[in-house]
TIGUVO-735505 format. One record per residue: x, y, z of N, C-alpha, C, O in turn; residue in one letter. Coordinates in steps of 0.05 Angstrom, whole numbers, plus 5000, padded with zeros to 4 digits. Each point is the difference from the previous one (the first is absolute). Layout:
<kefis>
XYZXYZXYZXYZA...
</kefis>
This chain:
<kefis>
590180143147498649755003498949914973498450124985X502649645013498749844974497049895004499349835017X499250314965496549835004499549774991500649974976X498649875033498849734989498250024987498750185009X500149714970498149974981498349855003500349765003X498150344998496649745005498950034980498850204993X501449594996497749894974497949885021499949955024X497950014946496549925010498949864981500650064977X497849755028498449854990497750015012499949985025X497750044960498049895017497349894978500350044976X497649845034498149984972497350185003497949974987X502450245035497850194988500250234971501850134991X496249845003499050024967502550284990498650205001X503749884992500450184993502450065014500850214992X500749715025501950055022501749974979500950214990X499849605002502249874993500750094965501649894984X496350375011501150124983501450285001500850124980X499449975045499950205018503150035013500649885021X501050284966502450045012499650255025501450045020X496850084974500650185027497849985021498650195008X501249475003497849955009502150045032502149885006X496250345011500150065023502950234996501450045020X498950054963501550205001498050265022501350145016X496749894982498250205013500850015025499750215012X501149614996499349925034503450055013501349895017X499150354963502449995017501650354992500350084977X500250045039501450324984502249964980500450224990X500749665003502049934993499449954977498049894992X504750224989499649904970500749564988501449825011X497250184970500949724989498249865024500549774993X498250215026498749825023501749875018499749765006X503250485008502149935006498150035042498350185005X502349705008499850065035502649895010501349794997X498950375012503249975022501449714990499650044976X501449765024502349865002499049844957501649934983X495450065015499249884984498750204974499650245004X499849654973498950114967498249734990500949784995X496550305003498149834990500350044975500050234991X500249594993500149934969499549794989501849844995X495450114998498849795003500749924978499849764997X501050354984500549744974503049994997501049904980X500550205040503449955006500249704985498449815000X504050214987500949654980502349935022500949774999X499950355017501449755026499950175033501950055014X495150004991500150095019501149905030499749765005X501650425015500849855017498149865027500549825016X497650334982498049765011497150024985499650194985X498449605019498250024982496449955013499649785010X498750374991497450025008498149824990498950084979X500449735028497749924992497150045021499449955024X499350194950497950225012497349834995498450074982X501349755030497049874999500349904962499150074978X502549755032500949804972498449795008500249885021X498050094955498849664994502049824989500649984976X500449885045501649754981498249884984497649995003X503749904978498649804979498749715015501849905014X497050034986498749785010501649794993500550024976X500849755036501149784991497349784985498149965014X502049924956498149804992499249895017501750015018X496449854989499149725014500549884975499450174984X501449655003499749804975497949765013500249865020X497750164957497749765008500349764977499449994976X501949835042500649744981498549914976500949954978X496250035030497949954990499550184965498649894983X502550385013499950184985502049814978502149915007X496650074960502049964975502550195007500450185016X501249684965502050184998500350214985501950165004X495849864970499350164992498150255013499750224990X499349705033498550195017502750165007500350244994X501549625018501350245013502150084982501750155009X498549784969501950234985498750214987501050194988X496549755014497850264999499450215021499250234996X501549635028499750245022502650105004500550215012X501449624977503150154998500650174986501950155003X496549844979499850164969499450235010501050224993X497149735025497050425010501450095012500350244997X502049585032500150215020503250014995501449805001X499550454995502650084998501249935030498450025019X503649914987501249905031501550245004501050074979X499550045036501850235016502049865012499449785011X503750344987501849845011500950235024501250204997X497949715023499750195021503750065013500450185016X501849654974502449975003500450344975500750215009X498749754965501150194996499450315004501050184986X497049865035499150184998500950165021499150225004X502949665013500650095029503550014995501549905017X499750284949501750074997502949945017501850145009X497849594990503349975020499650195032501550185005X496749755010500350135019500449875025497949885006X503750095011500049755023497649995004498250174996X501549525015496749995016500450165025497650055007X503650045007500850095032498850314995498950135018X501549974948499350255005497349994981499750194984X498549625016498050044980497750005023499949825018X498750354980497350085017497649984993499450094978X499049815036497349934995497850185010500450095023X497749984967498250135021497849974987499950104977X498249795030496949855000498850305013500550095023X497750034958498550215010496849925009498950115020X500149774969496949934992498949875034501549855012X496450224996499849825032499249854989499349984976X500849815052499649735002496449864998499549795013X498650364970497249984992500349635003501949874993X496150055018499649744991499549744974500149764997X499350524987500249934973502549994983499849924976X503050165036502249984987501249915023500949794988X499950195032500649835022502949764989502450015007X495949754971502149844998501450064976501849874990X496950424998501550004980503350175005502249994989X496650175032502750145017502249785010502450004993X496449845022502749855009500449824975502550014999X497049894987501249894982502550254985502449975003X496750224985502450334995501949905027502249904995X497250115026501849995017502149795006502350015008X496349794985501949814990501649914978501849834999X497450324985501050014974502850225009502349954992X497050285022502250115001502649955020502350104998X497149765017501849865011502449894985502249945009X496850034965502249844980501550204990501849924987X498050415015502250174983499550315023500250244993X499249645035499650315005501049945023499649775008X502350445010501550045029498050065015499749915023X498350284966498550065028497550034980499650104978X498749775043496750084986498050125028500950035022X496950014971498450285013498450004990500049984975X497050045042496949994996498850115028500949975023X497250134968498350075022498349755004497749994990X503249845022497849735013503149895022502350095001X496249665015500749875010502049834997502349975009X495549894967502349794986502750064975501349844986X498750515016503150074986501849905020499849995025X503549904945502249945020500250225025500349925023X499650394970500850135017497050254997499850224988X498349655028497550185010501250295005501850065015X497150064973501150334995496550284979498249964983X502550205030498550194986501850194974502450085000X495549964981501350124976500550215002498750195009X503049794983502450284994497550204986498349904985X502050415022498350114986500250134971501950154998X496349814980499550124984497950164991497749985009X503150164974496850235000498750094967501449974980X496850115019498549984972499850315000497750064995X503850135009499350294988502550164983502350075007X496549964971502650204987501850155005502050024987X497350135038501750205011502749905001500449765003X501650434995502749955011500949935028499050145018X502649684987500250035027500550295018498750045020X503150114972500850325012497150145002499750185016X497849724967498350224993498749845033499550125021X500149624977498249815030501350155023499050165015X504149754985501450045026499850285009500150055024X499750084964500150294993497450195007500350155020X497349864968497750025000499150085019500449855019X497550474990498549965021496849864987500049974975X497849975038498749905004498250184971500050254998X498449554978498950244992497250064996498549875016X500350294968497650185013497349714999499549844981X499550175042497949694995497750205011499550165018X499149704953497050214997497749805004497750075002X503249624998496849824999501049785022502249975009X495249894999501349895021500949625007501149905020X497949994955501149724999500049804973498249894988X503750135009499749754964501749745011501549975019X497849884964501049804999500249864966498249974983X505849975017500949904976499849645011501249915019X496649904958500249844999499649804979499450164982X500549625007499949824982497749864998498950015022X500249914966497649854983500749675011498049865003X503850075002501549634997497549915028499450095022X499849694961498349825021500449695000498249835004X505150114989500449775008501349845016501549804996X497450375036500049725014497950105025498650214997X501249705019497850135030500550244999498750184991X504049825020500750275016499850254980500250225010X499549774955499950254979496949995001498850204992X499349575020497849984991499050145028497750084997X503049965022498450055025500650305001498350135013X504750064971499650304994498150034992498150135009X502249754971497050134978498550025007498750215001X500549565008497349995026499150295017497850125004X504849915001499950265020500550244993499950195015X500849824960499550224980497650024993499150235001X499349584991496749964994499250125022498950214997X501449715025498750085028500150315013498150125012X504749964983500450314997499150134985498450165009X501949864958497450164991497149924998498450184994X500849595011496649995005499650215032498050145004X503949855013499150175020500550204995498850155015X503650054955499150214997502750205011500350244996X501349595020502450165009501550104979500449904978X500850405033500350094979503350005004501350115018X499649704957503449924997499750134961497950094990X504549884997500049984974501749805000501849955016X497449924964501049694984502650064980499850194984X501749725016501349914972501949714999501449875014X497550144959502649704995499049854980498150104987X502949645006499949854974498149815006499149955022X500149954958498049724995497850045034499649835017X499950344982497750015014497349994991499150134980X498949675040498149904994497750254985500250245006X497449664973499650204988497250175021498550194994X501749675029497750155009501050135025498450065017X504849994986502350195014498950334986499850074976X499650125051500850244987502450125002500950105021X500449904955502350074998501150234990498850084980X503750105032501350144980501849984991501950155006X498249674975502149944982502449795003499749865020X502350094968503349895006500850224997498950184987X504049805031501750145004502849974985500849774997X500550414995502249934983502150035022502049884994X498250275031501150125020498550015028498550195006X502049595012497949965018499750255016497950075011X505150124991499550265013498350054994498649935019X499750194962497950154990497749935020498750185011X500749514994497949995011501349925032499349805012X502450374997500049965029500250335008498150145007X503949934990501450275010498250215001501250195010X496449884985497950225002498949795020501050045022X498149844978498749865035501249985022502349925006X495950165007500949885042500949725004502149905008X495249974984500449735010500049784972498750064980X503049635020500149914980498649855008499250085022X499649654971498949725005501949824988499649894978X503550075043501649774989499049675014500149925023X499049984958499049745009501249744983499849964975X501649895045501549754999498049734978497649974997X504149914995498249854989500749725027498349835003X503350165008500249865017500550085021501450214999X497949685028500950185037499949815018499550045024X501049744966500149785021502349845008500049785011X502850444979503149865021501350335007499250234994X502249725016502550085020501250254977500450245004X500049604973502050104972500050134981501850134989X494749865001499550154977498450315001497750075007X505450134980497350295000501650094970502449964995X495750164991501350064973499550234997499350165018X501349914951500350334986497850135002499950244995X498149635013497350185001500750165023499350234995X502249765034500950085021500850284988498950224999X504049664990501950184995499450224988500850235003X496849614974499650264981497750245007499550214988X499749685031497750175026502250215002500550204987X501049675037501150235017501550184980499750255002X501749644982502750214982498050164988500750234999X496849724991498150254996499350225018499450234991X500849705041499350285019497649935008498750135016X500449644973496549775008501249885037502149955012X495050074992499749905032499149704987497649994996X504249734997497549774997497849935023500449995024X497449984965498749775010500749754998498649864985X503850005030500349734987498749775018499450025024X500449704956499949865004501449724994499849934976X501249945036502249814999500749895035499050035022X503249834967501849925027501050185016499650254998X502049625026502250155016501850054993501350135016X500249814955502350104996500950315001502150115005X495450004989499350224994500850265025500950224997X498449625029500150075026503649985004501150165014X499949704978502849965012501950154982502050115010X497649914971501550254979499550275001501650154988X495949975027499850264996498850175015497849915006X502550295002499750115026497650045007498750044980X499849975045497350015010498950244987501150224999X496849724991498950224991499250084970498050114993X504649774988499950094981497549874984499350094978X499749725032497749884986497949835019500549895021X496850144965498349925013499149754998500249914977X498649905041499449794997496849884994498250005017X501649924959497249984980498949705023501349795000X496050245018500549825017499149684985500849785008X497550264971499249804985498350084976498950225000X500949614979498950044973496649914999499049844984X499450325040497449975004499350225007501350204994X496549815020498250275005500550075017498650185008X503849715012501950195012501750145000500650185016X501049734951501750174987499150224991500750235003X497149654981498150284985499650165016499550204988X500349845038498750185023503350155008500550235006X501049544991502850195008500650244987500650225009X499149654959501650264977496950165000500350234992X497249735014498850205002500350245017499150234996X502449665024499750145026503250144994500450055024X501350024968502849945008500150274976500650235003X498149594963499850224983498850294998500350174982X498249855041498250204996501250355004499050214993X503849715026500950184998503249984998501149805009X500850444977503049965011501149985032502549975004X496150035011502049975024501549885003502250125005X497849524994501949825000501550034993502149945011X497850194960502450064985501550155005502449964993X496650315022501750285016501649775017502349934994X496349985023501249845025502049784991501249935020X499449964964500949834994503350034975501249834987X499250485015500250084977503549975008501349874984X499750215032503149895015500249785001502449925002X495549894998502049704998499949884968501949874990X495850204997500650014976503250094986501449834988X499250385014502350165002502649815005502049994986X497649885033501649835014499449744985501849884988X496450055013499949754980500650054971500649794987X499450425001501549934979502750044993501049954978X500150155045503349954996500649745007501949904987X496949945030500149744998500049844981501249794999X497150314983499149774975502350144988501649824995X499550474995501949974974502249915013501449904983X499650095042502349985012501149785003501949904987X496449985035500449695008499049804991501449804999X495950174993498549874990499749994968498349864987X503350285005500750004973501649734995501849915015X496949964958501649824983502750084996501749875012X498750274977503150084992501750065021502450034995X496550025035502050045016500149645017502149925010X496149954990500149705002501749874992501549875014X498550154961502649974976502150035008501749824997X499050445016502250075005501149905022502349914998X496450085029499949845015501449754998502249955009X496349884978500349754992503349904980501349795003X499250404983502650064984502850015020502249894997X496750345031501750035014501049745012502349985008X495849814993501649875019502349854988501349875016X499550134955501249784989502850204998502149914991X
</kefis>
């Protein structure tokens, strides 16, 4: 069997310098899964990823502006020709996938991407409503390990009993109302360990992580918390990267969460108040849950490298043509 080639585009910070981006997520040499080979900077790949691509904004032209005004703003902003960047690839086989939820603060800036891709893409995909084709994201995951070492792996030695990997970003409600409840969890004193970037300076923290394993896989329980939980669609890598550690989450988010993965394997954070705080107080204090809970974990993560894997999506998706 001849593999198809999937090239990638996308505009988060660094992807797109990255030839062996998602090679991990798969046993196989070159980032080959059954029918398909991810090769994201392929020069005529046979179908092509667009991975949470910012189209270029079309001008508004404001009449009113000299004409010298705007050969000055023509001058600053270099234009992207979004035609040549999608290497001769039919539109039938060019793919879209909008990762980011649907926050109310980016809202119209999503369907506008979505409309934009309508003009060079067969199939597009978002966790909201208003995607052409309402769908949950294919999974990806943030830990170094090899895939053989995840799939593979028994459970390993967890000596403390809850951290949480999170981010510093407070621009919009929903990054501002974590924090909130990060403030709220250590003024009450619960005992989690912190890590992550641009966190606020009065966070007690230990450290960033170069390898999020580090700060999951010695713990019971993780604190995976959504920045958004109010559709049907959106659950992300904070999930994934819980469970593939051998972590019981505490999560908080949507139902998507419920429909992908087996009872049990994770707990439900009931809200980001002093009911939550009472949960992970109560929940952390000892491993049991985690004893108890420790077979569907097991089971949920052959899920995530198996089926719920990006690269086997891909393949999926490849097959049908």
């Amino acid at each position: 069997m001849t593999k198809k080639t999937v090239g990638m585009i996308s505009s988060y910070h660094g992807l797109e310098q990255r030839a062996d981006w998602l090679w991990q997520q798969t046993p196989h040499q070159f980032g080959s899964w059954g029918n398909i080979q991810i090769m994201a900077q392929a020069a005529k790949p046979d179908f092509l990823l667009m991975y949470q691509f910012d189209f270029p904004q079309k001008e508004k032209v404001n009449q009113q502006k000299s004409w010298l005004d705007l050969f000055r703003k023509k001058q600053q902003q270099s234009k992207v020709n979004v035609q040549s960047l999608l290497r001769d690839v039919p539109q039938e086989r060019i793919i879209y996938l909008l990762r980011e939820p649907p926050l109310e603060e980016v809202v119209d800036k999503n369907k506008t991407i979505y409309q934009y891709a309508q003009e060079y893409c067969g199939y597009i995909s978002g966790p909201d409503d208003f995607a052409p084709t309402p769908d949950y994201m294919p999974a990806i995951w943030y830990h170094g390990n090899s895939f053989r070492d995840l799939n593979e792996m028994p459970p390993p030695e967890k000596i403390a009993p809850c951290s949480w990997v999170t981010s510093g970003i407070s621009r919009t409600a929903n990054h501002r109302q974590r924090l909130d409840f990060l403030n709220s969890l250590q003024s009450n004193e619960i005992q989690f360990d912190l890590y992550g970037r641009n966190l606020p300076v009065w966070a007690k923290t230990s450290g960033e992580l170069g390898n999020k394993w580090y700060g999951m896989a010695s713990y019971y329980y993780n604190l995976a918390i959504e920045n958004y939980a109010d559709n049907n669609w959106y659950v992300s890598e904070k999930l994934w990267d819980a469970l593939l550690a051998w972590c019981l989450p505490i999560y908080y988010g949507g139902s998507a969460a419920d429909k992908l993965l087996p009872p049990g394997s994770f707990l439900r954070l009931p809200s980001l108040d002093e009911k939550g705080i009472a949960y992970i107080k109560e929940v952390t204090a000892t491993p049991d849950a985690w004893y108890a809970a420790k077979e569907a974990i097991a089971e949920a993560r052959q899920i995530i490298l198996h089926k719920l894997n990006l690269l086997n999506w891909l393949s999926e998706f490849v097959a049908k043509f």
